[in-house]
C-alpha positions in Angstrom: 0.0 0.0 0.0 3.2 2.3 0.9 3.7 2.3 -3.1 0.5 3.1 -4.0 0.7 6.7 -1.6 4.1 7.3 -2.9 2.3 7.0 -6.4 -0.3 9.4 -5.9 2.1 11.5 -4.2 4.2 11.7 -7.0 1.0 12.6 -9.2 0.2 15.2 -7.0 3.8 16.6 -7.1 4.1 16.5 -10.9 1.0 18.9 -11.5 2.9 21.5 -10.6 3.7 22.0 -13.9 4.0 25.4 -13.7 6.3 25.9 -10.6 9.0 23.0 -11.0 9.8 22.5 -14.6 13.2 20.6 -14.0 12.5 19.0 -11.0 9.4 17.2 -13.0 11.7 16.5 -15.9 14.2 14.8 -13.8 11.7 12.6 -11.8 11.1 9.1 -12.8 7.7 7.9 -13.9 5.6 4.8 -12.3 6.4 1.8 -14.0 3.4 0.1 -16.3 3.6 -2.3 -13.5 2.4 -0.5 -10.7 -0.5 1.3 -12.8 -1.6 -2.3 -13.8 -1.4 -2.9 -10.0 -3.5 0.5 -8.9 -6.1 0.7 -11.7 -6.6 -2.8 -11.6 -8.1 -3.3 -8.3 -10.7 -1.8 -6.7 -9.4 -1.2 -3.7 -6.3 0.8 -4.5 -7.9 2.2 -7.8 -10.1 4.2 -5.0 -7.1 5.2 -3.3 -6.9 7.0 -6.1 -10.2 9.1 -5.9 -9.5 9.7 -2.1 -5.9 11.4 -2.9 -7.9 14.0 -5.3 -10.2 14.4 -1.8 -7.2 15.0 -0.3 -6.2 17.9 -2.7 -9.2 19.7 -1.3 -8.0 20.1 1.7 -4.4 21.7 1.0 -3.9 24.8 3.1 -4.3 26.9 0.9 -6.3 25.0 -2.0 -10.7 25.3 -1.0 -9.6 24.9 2.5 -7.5 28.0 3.5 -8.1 30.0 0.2 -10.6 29.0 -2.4 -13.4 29.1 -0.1 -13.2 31.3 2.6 -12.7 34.2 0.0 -14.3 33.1 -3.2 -18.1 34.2 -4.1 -18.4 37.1 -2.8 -19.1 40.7 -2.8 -22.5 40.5 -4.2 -26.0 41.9 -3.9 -26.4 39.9 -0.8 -23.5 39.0 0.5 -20.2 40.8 1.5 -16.7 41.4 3.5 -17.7 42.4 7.2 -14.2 43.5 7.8 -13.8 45.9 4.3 -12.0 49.1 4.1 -9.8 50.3 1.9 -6.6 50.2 4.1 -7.3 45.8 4.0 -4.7 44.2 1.5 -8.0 41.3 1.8 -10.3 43.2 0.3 -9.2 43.6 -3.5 -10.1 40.3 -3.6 -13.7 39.8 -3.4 -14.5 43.8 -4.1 -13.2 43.8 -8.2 -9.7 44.9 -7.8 -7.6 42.1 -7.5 -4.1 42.5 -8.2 -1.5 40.2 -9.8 0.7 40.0 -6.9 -1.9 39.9 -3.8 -0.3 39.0 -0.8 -3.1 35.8 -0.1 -2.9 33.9 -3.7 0.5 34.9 -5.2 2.6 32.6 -4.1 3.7 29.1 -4.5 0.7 27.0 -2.1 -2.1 28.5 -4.5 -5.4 27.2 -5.4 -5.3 27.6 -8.6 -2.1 25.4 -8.6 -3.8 23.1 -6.1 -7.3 22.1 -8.1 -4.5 21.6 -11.0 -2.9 19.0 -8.9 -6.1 17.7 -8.2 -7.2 17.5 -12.0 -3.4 15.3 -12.4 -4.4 12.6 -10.4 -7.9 12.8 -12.0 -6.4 12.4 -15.5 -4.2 9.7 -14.0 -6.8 7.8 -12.6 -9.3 8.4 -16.0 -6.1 7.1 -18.1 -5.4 4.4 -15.5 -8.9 3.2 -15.3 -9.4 3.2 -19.5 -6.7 1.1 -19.7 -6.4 -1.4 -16.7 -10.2 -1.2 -14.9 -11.7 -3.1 -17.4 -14.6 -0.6 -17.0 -16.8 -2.4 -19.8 -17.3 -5.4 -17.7 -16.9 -4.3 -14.5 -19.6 -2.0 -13.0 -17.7 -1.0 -10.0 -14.2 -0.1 -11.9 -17.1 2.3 -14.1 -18.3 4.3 -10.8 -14.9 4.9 -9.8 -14.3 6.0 -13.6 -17.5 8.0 -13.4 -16.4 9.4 -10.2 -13.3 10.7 -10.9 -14.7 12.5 -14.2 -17.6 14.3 -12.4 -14.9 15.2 -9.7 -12.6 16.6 -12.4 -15.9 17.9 -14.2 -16.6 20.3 -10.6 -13.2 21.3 -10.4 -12.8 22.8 -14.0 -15.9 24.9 -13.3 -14.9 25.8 -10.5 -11.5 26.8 -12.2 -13.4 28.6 -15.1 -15.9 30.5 -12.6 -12.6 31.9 -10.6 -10.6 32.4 -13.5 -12.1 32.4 -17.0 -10.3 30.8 -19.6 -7.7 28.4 -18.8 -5.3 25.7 -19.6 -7.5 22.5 -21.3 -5.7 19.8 -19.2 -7.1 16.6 -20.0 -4.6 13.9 -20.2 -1.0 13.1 -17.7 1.2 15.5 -17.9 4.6 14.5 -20.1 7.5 17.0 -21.3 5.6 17.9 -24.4 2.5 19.7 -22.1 4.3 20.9 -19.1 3.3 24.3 -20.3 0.2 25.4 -22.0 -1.9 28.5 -22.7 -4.7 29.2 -22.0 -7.7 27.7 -23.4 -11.3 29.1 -24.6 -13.3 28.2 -21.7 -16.0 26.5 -24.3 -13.6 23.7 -25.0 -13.5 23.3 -21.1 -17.1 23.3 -20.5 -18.0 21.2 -23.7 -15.9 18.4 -22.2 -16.8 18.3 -19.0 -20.0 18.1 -19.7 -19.7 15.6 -22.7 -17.9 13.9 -19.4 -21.1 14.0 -17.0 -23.5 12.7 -20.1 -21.2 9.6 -20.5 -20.6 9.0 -16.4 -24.4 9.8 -15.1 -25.7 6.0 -16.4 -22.4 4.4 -14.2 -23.5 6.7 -10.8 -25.8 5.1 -7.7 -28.6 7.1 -6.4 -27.8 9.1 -3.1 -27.5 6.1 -0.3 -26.7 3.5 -2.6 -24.1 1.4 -3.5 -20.3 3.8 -2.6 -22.6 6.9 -2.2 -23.5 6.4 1.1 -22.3 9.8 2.1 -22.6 13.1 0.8 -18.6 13.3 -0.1 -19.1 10.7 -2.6 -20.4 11.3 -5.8 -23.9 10.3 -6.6 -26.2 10.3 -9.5 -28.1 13.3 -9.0 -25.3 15.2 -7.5 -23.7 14.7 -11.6 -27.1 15.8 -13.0 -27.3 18.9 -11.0 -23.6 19.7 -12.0 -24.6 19.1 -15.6 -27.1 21.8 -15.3 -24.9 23.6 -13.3 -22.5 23.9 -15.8 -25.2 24.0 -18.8 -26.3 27.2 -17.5 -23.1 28.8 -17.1 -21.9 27.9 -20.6 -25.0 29.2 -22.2 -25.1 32.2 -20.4 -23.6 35.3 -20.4 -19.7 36.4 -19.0 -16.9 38.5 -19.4 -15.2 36.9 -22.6 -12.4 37.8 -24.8 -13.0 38.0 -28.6 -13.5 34.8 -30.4 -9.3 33.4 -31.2 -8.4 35.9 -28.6 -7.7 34.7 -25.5 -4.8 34.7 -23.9 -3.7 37.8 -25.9 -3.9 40.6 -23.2 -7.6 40.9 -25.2 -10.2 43.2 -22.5 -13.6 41.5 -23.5 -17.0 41.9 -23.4 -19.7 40.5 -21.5 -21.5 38.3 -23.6 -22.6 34.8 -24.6 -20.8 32.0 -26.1 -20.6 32.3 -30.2 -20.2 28.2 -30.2 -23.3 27.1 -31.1 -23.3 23.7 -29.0 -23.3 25.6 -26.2 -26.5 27.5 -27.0 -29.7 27.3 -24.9 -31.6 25.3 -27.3 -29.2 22.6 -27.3 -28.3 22.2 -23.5 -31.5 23.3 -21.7 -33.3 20.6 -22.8 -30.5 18.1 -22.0 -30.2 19.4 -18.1 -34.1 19.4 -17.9 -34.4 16.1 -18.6 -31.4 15.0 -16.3 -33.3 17.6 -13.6 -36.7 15.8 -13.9 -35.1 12.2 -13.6 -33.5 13.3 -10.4 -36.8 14.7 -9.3 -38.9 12.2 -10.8 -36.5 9.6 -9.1 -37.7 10.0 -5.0 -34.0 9.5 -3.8 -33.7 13.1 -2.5 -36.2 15.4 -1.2 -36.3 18.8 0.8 -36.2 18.5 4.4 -39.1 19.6 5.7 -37.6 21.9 8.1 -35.3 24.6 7.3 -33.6 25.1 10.6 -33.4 21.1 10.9 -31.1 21.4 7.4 -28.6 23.9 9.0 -28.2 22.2 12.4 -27.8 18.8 10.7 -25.0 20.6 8.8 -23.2 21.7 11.5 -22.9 18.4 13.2 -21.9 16.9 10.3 -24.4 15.0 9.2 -23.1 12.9 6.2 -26.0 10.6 5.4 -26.4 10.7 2.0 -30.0 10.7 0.5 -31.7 13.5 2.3 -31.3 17.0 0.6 -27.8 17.6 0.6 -26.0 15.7 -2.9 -22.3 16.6 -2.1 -20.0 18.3 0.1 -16.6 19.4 -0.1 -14.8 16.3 1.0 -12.5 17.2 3.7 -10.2 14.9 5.5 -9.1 14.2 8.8 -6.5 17.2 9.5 -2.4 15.6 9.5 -2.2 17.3 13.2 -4.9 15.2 14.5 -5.9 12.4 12.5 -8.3 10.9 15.3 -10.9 13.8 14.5 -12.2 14.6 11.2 -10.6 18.5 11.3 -10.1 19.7 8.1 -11.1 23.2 6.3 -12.0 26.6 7.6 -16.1 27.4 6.9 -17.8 27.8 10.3 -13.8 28.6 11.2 -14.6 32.0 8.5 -18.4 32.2 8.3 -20.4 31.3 11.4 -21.7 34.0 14.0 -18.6 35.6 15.3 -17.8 34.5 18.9 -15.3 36.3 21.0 -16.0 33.2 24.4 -13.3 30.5 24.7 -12.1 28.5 23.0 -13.6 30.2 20.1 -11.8 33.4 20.5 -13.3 35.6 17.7 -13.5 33.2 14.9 -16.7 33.6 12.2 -18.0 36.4 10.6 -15.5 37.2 8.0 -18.5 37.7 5.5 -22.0 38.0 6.4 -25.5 38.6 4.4 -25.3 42.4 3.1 -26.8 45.3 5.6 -30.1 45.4 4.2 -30.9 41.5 2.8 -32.7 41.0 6.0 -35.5 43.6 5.6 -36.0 42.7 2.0 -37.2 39.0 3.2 -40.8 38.6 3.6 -41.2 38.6 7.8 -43.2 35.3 7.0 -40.5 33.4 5.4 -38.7 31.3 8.1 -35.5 31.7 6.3 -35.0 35.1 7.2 -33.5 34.5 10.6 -31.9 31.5 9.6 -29.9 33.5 6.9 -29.5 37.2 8.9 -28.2 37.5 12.1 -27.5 41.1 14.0 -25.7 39.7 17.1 -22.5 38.0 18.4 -21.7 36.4 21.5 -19.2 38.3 23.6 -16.3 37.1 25.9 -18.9 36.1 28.2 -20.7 33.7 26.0 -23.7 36.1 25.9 -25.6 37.6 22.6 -25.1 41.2 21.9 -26.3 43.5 18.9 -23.1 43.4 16.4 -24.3 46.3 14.5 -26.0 47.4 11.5 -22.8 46.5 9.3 -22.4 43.6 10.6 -24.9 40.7 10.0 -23.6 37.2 10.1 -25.0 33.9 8.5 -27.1 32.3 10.7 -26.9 28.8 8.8 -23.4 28.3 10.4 -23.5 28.3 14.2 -20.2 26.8 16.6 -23.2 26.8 19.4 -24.9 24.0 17.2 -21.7 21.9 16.9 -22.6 19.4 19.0 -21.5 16.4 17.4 -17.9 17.6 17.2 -17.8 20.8 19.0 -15.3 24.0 17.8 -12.0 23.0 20.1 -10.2 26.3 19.0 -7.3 26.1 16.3 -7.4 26.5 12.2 -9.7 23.6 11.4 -13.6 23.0 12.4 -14.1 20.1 10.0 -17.0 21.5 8.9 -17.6 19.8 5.4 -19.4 22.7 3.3 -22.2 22.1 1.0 -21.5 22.5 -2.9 -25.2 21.2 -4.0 -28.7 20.7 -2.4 -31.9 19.5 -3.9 -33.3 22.5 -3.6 -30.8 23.5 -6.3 -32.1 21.1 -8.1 -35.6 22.3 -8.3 -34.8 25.9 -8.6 -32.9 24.5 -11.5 -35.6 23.0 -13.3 -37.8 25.5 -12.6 -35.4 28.0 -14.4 -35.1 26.1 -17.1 -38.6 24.7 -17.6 -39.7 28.5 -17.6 -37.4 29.7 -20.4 -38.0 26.7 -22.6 -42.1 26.7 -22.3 -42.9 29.7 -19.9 -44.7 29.5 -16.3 -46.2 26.3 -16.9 -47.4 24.2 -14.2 -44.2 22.0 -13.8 -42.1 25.4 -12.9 -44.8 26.4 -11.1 -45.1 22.9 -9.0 -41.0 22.9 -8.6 -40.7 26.6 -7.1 -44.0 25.9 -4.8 -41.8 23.7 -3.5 -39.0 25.1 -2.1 -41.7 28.1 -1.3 -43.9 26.2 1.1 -41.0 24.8 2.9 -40.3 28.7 3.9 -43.8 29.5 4.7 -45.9 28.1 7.6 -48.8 28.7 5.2 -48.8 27.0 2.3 -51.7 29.3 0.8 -49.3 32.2 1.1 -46.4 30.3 -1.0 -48.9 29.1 -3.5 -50.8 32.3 -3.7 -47.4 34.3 -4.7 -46.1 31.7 -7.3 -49.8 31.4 -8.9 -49.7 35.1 -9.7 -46.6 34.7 -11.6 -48.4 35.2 -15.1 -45.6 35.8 -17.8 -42.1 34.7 -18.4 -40.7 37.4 -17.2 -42.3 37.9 -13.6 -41.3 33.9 -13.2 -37.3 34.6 -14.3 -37.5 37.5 -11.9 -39.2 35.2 -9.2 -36.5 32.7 -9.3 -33.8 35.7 -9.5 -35.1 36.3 -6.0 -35.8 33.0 -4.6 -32.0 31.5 -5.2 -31.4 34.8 -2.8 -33.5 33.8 -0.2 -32.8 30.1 -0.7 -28.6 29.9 -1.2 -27.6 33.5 1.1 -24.2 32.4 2.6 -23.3 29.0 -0.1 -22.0 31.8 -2.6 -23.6 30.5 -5.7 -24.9 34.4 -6.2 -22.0 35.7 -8.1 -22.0 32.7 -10.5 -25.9 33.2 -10.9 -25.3 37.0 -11.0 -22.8 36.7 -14.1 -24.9 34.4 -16.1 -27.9 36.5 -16.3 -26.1 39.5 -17.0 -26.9 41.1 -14.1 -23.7 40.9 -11.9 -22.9 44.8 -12.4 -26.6 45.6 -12.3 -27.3 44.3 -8.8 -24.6 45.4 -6.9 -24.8 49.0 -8.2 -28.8 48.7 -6.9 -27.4 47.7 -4.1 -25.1 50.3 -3.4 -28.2 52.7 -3.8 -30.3 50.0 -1.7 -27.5 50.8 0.9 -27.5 54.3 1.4 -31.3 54.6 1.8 -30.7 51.9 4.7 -27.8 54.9 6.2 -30.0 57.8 5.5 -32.6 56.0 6.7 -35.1 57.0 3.4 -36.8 54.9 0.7 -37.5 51.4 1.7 -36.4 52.1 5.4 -37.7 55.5 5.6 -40.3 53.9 8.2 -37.3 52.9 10.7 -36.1 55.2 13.4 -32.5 54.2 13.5 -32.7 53.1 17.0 -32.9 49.5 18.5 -33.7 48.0 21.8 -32.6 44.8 22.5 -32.2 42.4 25.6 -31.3 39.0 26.9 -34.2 36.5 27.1 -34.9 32.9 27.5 -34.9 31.8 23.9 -31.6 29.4 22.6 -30.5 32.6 20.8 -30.7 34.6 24.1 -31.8 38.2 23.1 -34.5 39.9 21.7 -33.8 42.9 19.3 -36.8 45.9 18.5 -36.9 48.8 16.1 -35.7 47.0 12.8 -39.6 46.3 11.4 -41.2 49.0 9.9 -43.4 50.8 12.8 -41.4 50.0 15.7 -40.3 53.6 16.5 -41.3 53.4 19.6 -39.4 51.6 23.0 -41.4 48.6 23.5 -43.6 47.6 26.4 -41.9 45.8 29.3 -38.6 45.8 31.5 -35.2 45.6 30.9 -34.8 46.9 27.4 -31.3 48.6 26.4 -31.4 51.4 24.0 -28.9 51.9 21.5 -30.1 55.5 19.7 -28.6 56.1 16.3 -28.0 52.2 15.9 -29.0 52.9 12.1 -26.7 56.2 11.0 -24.7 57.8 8.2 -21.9 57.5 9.4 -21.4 53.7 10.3 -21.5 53.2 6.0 -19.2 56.2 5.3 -16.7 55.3 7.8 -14.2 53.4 6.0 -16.0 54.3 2.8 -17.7 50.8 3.3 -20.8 51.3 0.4 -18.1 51.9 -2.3 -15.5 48.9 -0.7 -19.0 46.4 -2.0 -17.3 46.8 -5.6 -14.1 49.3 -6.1 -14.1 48.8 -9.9 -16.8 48.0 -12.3 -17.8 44.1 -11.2 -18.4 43.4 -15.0 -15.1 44.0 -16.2 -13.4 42.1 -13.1 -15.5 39.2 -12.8 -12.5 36.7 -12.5 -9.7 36.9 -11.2 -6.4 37.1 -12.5 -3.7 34.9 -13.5 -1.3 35.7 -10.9 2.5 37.0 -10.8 4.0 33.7 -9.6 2.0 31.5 -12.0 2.8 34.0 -15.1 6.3 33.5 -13.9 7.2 30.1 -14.1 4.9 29.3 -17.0 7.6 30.0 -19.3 5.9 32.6 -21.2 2.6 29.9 -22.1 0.3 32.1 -19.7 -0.8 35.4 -20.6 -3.9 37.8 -18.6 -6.7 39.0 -19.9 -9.3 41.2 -18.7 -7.0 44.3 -18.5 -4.6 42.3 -16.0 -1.1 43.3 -16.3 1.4 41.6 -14.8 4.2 42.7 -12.8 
């Protein structure tokens, strides 16, 4: 077994194609006997897919780098901490830079999810050849796993990054260094990829899919559509034979024709309503209930959550399964032992909260206005500073927040209700508001309503194409706040720049306390109570101007001013540049570097 990790570690090693051109040249290759030996059996052969797991959770690959500062600003999500003195916050507000101190380096993840890609193309190549795959139906899921694996982490490379190296086979001396690649080759192979490995998947709970990091069936269909709807839709794009020439681009839709609505709508509809049609995931039927299961780590594969990032154990402490950084960077910031101020480095934007309906039971699941101090007690965090209330330490219960780098938290990258949001989508734009898109949206609307009368009643009035696109424009708000699959979304309706300039506006009505909040007083009462959260907050719902009845209540006058959103210029820090001409980032300085000339920006990147 030794020689099968010393395998995979060399694979790993090697995709650093871009940082160690001599050192790869000089190493020797596995011998044809030990792939025989890998892709041959079972056994090790899924060694295989658990080293690209492991690639996940690299320092600085999705654990320490990728996620915690990918997807965000948006219209409803942003950085608590911004101002313009923060060498973080060029990042995720449009103004990236070449050499930024977090991802220019030699541990990035753009070189990481390369690595992981290397071992995929290993073990595709491996499996072709030695798994007799034809015969053997387990040697084709592992096949079919690794290619919907390699499938999310291209698009995740091409929502990042735009166009990049086309990397589909082992890396030899010939391809050690390669340009940049139309990102319509990418997507037309991946998802070429996912038609041929869907058939080879299990259902959730079935067969090696037993948990949610493992790929199933309908986790593949969703990514299909997924990626069907990025590839159709619109992004920042150089001219046509132009990338990777310096070229600016435009924001527009792809000029290949096989990537056109009308070819690969109706393809991810079907594989939608087969995943629907199919019973083997449904919604849970309580919102809350989804969000505390997540946070102690329920794995159980068949319920509503189709994949998770799969994290390992961390290699400090491999008794408990502590690996990556989300409730670690996005929980409700708590300054008590031993949590010590971790959480709330983004949080739902100032104003998302009031534009929920007070009904929908997601609203104080998504947007929370307090921390727990030193003391362990709630206190108002202020009107800047709303945290995600899906990700709670106080709900690890399972395996409790111990302090250090790693929670173990595995987050989500798809849930059913994606699915159905999905289909609905699509289902609208091919035939309209018909009773399908209708039924699918009702859905994931009841769940958030009490009353189902009230869900129904809202979707029902949706009469023309248009109200239903904008319908499903809000409901992915309400529904995916804090799992960062706004931006994304955003970009491939065309509405990325759009939104966050209307939220800019929507934000300094909130400080000046006029338009949609013109009914709000700008002060709050709050105290501690017997609920699990522990406080009660007043003066945030239109009409309560006045102190409430009863003892005990603190006032905090002005909690809702000016000068909280001009300090530190924070309305302007949502976006510094123009989101639509910096909606990826850029090819950075160390990576530019060492490609020997093969990598060039685009976008208006230069290089220094």
């Amino acid at each position: 077994m030794n020689k099968i990790f010393k395998y995979l570690i060399f694979a790993a090693a090697a995709s650093f194609m871009l940082l160690s051109c001599d050192k790869f040249l000089d190493s020797q290759s596995p011998s044809a006997a030990d792939d025989a030996t890998v892709y041959s059996n079972y056994t090790y052969a899924e060694q295989t897919i658990f080293a690209i797991h492991q690639k996940f959770s690299e320092q600085n690959s999705y654990r320490g780098r990728f996620l915690p500062w990918y997807g965000f600003n948006t219209d409803i999500e942003w950085y608590i901490a911004a101002k313009p003195s923060d060498s973080k916050l060029g990042i995720v507000a449009y103004d990236t830079k070449t050499n930024d101190s977090q991802l220019n380096n030699s541990k990035n993840p753009y070189s990481d999810i390369y690595s992981a890609i290397e071992i995929a193309n290993l073990t595709i190549t491996g499996l072709e050849e030695y798994g007799n795959i034809d015969k053997d139906a387990d040697m084709a899921y592992l096949m079919a796993e690794a290619k919907t694996l390699r499938a999310m982490l291209y698009y995740d490379l091409t929502k990042a990054w735009g166009d990049v190296p086309a990397r589909f086979e082992p890396i030899n001396s010939a391809t050690l260094y390669m340009p940049k690649a139309s990102r319509d080759v990418i997507y037309k192979q991946i998802l070429s990829d996912l038609e041929e490995s869907i058939p080879h998947l299990p259902w959730p709970g079935e067969g090696p899919a037993m948990t949610t990091d493992r790929v199933n069936k309908i986790f593949a269909q969703g990514l299909y559509a997924r990626i069907a709807l990025a590839a159709s839709g619109y992004a920042l794009r150089p001219a046509d034979g132009m990338v990777g020439t310096g070229d600016l681009g435009t924001v527009r839709l792809s000029s290949d024709t096989e990537l056109a609505k009308d070819v690969l709508y109706p393809k991810a509809l079907a594989f939608l309503k087969d995943a629907i049609n199919s019973g083997k995931a449904s919604l849970y039927a309580s919102y809350e209930q989804l969000w505390r299961d997540f946070n102690n780590m329920d794995m159980t594969a068949g319920k509503e959550v189709l994949f998770s990032i799969p994290f390992g154990p961390s290699p400090n402490n491999l008794a408990t399964n502590r690996r990556g950084r989300w409730n670690f960077t996005f929980a409700i910031r708590a300054d008590y032992a031993p949590i010590n101020g971790r959480g709330g480095t983004a949080g739902p934007t100032p104003n998302f909260w009031f534009k929920f309906d007070p009904n929908d039971v997601r609203r104080d699941l998504t947007c929370v206005n307090f921390k727990w101090s030193k003391d362990g007690l709630p206190e108002p965090a202020g009107i800047n500073t709303w945290y995600f209330g899906k990700f709670r330490f106080e709900w690890m219960e399972t395996l409790p927040y111990n302090g250090g780098n790693d929670d173990g938290i595995k987050p989500i990258v798809m849930r059913y209700s994606d699915i159905l949001l999905m289909a609905a989508e699509i289902e609208n734009e091919l035939n309209g508001p018909s009773d399908l898109a209708k039924g699918w949206l009702k859905q994931v609307r009841e769940r958030a309503f009490e009353d189902d009368t009230v869900a129904d009643a809202y979707v029902d009035a949706l009469a023309s194409k248009d109200d239903f696109f904008n319908a499903i424009v809000d409901e992915r708000a309400f529904e995916f706040c804090g799992e960062f699959l706004r931006k994304g979304d955003l970009i491939r309706w065309n509405l990325l720049g759009e939104k966050i300039n209307d939220e800019k506006d929507n934000l300094t009505d909130l400080a000046n306390l006029t338009g949609d909040y013109a009914g709000l007083s700008g002060t709050i009462w709050w105290k501690i109570n017997e609920t699990e959260d522990g406080i009660s907050i007043w003066g945030l719902n239109a009409g309560e101007t006045a102190a409430p009845a009863g003892p005990d209540w603190i006032t905090e006058t002005n909690y809702i001013e000016a000068t909280k959103f001009t300090k530190d210029d924070k309305i302007n820090c949502l976006a510094i540049n123009d989101p639509d001409t910096r909606q990826f980032w850029p090819i950075f300085d160390y990576l530019v570097t060492n490609s020997q000339g093969a990598l060039k920006n685009d976008y208006g990147y230069v290089n220094n």
